[in-house]
N, C-alpha and C positions, 0 to 999 in steps of 0.2 A: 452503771457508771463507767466502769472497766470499758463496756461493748461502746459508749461514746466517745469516750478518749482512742479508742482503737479506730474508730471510725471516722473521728475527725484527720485523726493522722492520716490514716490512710488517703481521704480525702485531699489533704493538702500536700502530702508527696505528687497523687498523681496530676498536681495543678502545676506545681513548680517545675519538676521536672517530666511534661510530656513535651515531645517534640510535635509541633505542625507536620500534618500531611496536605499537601499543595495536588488539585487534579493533575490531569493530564492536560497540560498546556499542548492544543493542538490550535495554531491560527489559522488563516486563511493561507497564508503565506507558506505554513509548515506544509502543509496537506498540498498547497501548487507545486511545490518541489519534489515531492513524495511522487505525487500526480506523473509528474516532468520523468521525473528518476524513471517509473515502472516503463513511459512510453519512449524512452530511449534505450530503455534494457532492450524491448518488444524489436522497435524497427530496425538496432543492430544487429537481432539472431536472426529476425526474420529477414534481410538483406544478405548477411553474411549465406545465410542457407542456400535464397535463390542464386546466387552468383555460383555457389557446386555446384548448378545444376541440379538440381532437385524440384521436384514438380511441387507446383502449385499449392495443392491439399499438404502433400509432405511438410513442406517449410513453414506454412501455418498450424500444422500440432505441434513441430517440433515447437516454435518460439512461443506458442499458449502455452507449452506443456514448460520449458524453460522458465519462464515469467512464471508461470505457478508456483512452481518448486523454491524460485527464488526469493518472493515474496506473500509467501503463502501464511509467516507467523509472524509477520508485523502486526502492533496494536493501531494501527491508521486504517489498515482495511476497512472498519466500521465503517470509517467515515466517507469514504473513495466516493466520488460521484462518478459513475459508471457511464454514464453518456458522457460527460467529459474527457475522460481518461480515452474512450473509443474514439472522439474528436480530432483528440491530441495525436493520438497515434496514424487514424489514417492520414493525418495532415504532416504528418513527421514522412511518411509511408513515399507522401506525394515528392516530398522536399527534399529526402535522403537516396530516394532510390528510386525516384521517377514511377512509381507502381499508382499509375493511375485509376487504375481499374478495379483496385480493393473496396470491397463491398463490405459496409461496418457490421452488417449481419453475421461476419461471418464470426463475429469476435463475439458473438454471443458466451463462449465455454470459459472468457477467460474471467473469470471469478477466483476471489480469495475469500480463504475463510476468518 
């Protein structure tokens, strides 16, 4: 009798007072800007870079290696459409710093975990 009285209460404390857990509201909209953010991180190190003078190869470890570091513990990564993002960038690439010539292969390393 004891263990059902104890058991009912217990029951209806944790009715009354649990609070809702809501997922992670990630929309289309959030994840485009996310998207947008990482590829205007990317095409201002990697412009800023080649404008020192710094070769080629150089300037693209550096702003993979940059863009990794900086976005490397966001909970959106999961979600990232990876030819997107590649899209977004060399067409940033074309628009911001005339670099026609960028070949999206090369962005293969740039992954988050």
């Amino acid at each position: 009798m004891i263990k059902r009285i104890i058991t009912i209460f217990t029951i209806t404390m944790h009715l009354l007072f649990s609070s809702q857990v809501y997922s992670l509201d990630t929309s289309s909209q959030t994840l485009e800007k996310y998207t947008k953010k990482i590829s205007n991180k990317f095409t201002r190190t990697y412009c800023n870079t080649t404008k020192f003078g710094i070769s080629y190869e150089g300037a693209l470890a550096f702003a993979i290696g940059e863009t990794n570091k900086e976005f490397k513990n966001n909970k959106k990564n999961k979600l990232i459409d990876y030819s997107l993002l590649k899209n977004s960038i060399v067409n940033d690439l074309e628009n911001n710093c005339q670099a026609f010539d960028f070949d999206i292969n090369d962005l293969e390393n740039l992954k988050f975990n």
